[in-house]
N, C-alpha and C positions, 0 to 999 in steps of 0.2 A: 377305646376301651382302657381303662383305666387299674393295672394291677391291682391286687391288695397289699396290705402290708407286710401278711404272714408270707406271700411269695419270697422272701429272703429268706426264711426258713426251708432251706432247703432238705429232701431227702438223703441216706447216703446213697452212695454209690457200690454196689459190689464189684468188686476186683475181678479181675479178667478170668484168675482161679475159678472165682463161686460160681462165674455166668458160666465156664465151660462145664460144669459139674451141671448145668442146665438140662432138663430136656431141650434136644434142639428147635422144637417148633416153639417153646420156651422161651429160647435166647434168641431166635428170628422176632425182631421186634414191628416188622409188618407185615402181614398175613392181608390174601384177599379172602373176605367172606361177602357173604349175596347180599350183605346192606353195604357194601364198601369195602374199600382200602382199613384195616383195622392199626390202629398203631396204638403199641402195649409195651411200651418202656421204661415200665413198673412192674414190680411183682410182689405181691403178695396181701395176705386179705385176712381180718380177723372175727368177719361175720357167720362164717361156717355152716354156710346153707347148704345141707347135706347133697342137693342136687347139681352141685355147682360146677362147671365146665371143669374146673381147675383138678378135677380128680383124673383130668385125661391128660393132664399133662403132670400129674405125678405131683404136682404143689400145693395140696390142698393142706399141707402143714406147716406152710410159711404164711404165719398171719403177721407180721410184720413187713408190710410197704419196704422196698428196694426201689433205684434206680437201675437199669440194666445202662442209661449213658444221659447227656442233659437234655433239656429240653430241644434247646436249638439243633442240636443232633437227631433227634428223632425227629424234627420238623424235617430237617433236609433230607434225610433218608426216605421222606412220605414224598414230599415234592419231586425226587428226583429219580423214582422209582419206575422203573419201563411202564406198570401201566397205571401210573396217575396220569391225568387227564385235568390241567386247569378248569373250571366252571364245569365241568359233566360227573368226573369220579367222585362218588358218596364217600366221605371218610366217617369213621367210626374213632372213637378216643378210649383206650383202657376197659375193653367192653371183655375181656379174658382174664385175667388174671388178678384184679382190685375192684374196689366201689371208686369210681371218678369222683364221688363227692365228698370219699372221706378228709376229715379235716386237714389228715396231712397230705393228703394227694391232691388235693382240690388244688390250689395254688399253682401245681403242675399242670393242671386241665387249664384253667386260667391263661397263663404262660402261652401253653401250644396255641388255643384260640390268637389269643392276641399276635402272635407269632404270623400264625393264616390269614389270617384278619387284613394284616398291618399290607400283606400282601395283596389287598387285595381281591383273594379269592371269594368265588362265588359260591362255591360246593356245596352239597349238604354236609353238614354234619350232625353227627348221632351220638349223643353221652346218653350213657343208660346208668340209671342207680335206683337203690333201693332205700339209701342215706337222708341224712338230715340237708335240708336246704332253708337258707335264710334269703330275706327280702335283700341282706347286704349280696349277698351268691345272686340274688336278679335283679339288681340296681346292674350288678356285673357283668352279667350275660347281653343285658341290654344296651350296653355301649359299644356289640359289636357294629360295624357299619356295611359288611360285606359279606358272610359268610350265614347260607342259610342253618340256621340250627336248632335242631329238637331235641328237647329232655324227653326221655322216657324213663316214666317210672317203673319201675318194676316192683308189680303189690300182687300176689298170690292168697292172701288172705288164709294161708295153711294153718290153722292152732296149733301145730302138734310141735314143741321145740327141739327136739331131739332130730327136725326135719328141716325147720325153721327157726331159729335163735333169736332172728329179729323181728321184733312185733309187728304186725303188717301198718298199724297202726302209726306211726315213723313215716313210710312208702305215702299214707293216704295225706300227713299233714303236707310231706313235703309238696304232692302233687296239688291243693290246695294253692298251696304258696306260689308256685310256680304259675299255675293258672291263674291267679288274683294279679299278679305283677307283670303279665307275658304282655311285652310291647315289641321287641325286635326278633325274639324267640318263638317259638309253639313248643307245647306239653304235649304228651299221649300216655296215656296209660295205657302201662305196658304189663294187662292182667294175663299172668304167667308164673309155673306152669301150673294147670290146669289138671286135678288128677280125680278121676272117675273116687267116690267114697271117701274122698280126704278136702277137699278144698269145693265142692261143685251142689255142695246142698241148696235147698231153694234160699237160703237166708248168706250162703256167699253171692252168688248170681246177682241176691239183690243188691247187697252190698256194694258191690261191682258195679251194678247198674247207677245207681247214687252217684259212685266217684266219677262215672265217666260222665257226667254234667259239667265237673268241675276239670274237662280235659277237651284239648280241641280234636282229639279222634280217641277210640281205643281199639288196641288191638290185641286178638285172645289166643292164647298157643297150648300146644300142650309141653308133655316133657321129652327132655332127650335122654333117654335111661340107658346108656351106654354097660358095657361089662364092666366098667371101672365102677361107675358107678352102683351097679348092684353087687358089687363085689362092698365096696361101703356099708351098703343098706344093711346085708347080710351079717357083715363084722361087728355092727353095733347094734343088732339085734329091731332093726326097724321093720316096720311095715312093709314087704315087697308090694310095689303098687302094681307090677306086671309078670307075667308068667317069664313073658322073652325080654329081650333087651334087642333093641333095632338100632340103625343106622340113622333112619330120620326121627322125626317128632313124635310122640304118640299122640295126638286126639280125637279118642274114640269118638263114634259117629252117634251114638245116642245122647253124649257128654253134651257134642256142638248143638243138636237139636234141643234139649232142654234148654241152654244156651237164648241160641235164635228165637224160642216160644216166648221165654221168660221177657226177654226186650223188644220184642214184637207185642205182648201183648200190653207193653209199657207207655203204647203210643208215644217214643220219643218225637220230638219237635225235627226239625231241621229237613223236612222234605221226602224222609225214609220211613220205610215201618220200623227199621231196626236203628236208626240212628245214625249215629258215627262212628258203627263199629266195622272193622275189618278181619281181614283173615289175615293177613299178611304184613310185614309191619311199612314195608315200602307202601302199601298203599294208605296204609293211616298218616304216611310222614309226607308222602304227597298231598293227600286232602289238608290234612293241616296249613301246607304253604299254599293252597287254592292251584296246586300244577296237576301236572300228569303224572302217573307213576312209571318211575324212572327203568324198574326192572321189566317193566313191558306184560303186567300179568291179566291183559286185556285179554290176551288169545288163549287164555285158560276161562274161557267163558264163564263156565258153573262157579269159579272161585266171584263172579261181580255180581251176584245175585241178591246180595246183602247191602252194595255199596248204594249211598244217594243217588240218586238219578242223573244230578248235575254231574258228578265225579266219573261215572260210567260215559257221559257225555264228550267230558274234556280228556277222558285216556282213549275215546274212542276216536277220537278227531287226532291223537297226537301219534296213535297207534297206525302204521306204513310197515306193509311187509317189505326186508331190504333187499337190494338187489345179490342174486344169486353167484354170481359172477363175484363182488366186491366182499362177501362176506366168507366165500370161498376161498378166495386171494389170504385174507386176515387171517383164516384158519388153517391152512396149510403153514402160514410163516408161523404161526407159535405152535406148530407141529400134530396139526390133526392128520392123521389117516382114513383112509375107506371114502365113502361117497359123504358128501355134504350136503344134507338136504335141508330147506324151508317152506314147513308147510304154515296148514294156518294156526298151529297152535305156536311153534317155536322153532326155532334153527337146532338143528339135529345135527352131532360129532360122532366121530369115534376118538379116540386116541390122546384125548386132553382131560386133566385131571379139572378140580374149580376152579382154580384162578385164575387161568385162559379164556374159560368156561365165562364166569363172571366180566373178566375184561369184553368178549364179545355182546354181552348180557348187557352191560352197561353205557355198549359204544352204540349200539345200535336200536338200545331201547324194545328189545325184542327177546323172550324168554329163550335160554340154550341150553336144551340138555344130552347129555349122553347116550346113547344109541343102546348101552349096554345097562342104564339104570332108569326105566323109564318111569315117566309119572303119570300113575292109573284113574281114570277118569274119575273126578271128584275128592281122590283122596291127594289131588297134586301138592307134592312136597311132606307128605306124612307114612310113617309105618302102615300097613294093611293091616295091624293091629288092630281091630275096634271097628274094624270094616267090613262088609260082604259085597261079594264081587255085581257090577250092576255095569248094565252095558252103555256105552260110551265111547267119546274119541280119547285114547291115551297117547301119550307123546313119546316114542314117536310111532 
């Protein structure tokens, strides 16, 4: 993989002062989230998409790019972290706090890759943007040799600016781009978030439908509309898109069904009635590379109802409930309490927060969730927002 030349333009660096004045999950520059090891040792963003994570960590008014330390620093702090996992832990690049492709950060994305790369590694990795990408940005993607990787764009197709700042229209050429050049790498379009009356008319849907031709999977979400974040919406007088604000995702169940009709009655190609769409984005970035999906969301049945046939085929062959005994052992040493049970949906905790969570999620290829937050049949991994209660297995 072959640097660019802007890589010597380097970001600066904030001072040890500014980073302590951080939020701390802020200045933790690697966090496990459910698509991976995330590493964000950058901060700051000038696209101001009103829904943006970065309201939960208090930085949503640093739109100026930081360094939190160098590049090779944050590589060895990813590599050498209790639960990275040579060739098995998904890493995730800058997916919190910046766009990975803005011009001046990109070079830094660059960097870390080749960095992983150079090493070797198998992993997946996950860059997510909403940014401009040039054929030179996939000349450069494709010189990696080792490291599997997907862009995910992120195109909501929202018109409203005061919501969305950047034209969705940017998101759609870049994913074009990506998909016309994709040799070492796969694209997904990463159409999100999804909000019932603002982005989900029949002429977005199709919209959406169009671009995901020009993507090797897509996958559809809704929003995470945290108190931070309606506390935002509120302050500058926006649209509230929900009464409450939740913990997980919102999308609402009539939303996904217009959804499903609109590309079902699309007759996409490829073996499905719906396509290459998924629900979940580990499984779009699994079909993408022709694997299995790595978070194990086979034993969440009703979520594979949508998936190709082959894909449901090869996660159902790869999908092994583990052994009780050995998964128990794991979960005790990163500190679970109460009984530890696996059924057929998931391995069932008490007493560990996500990143434990996710470490056994990732080791074993089999979904893990908490005993105290479960996930209710069909709406798994979403608010009950948008939902009515319908009988089923819930986990646990």
């Amino acid at each position: 993989m072959t640097a660019p030349t802007t890589a010597r333009r380097l970001l600066p660096l904030l001072t040890t002062e500014q980073i302590s004045e951080l939020e701390p999950e802020l200045a933790d520059v690697i966090e496990y989230r459910k698509s991976g090891l995330s590493v964000n040792h950058i901060v700051g963003c000038p696209l101001e998409c009103g829904y943006c994570v970065c309201h939960l960590f208090d930085n949503f008014g640093m739109k100026t790019p930081r360094r939190l330390m160098s590049d090779h620093a944050a590589v060895a702090q990813l590599v050498t972290h209790p639960y990275f996992r040579p060739h098995k832990t998904p890493i995730q690049l800058l997916n919190r706090a910046t766009d990975p492709m803005l011009p001046v950060v990109k070079p830094h994305v660059f960097e870390v890759l080749r960095l992983l790369d150079e090493q070797g590694l198998t992993n997946h990795v996950l860059v997510i943007t909403r940014w401009r990408v040039s054929a030179e940005d996939c000349a450069i993607l494709n010189g990696l040799k080792n490291l599997r990787l997907t862009v995910l764009v992120t195109h909501s197709g929202i018109d409203n600016p005061a919501i969305e700042p950047v034209n969705s229209s940017i998101a759609a050429d870049s994913l074009r781009m990506l998909y016309e050049h994709a040799e070492r790498y796969r694209t997904v379009l990463y159409w999100r978030p999804i909000v019932p009356g603002l982005n989900d008319s029949g002429e977005h849907i199709e919209r959406a439908r169009e671009l995901s031709l020009h993507a090797h999977a897509t996958v559809f979400t809704g929003l995470f509309f945290r108190e931070e974040i309606a506390a935002y919406y509120e302050e500058h007088g926006m649209p509230m898109p929900y009464e409450d604000t939740a913990r997980r995702q919102i999308m609402p169940e009539e939303a996904e069904q217009r959804i499903l009709g609109a590309f079902d009655s699309a007759k996409l190609p490829e073996g499905a009635p719906w396509g290459t769409l998924f629900r979940k984005t580990s499984c779009g970035v699994a079909y993408a590379h022709d694997e299995a999906d790595y978070n194990g969301h086979y034993g969440v049945r009703e979520l594979c109802d949508i998936c190709p046939p082959a894909q449901i085929a090869a996660c159902a062959k790869a999908w092994v409930k583990p052994d009780l005994a050995e998964v128990t052992r794991e979960a005790r040493a990163l500190g679970a309490i109460g009984d530890v049970e696996i059924n057929d949906r998931a391995i069932v905790v008490e007493g560990l927060d996500e990143p434990p969570r996710y470490f056994l999620q990732h080791g074993f290829g089999y979904q893990c969730h908490d005993r105290a937050k479960p996930h209710h049949y069909r709406q798994h991994g979403r608010a009950p927002i948008g939902w009515k209660a319908e009988d089923g297995p819930d986990t646990p």
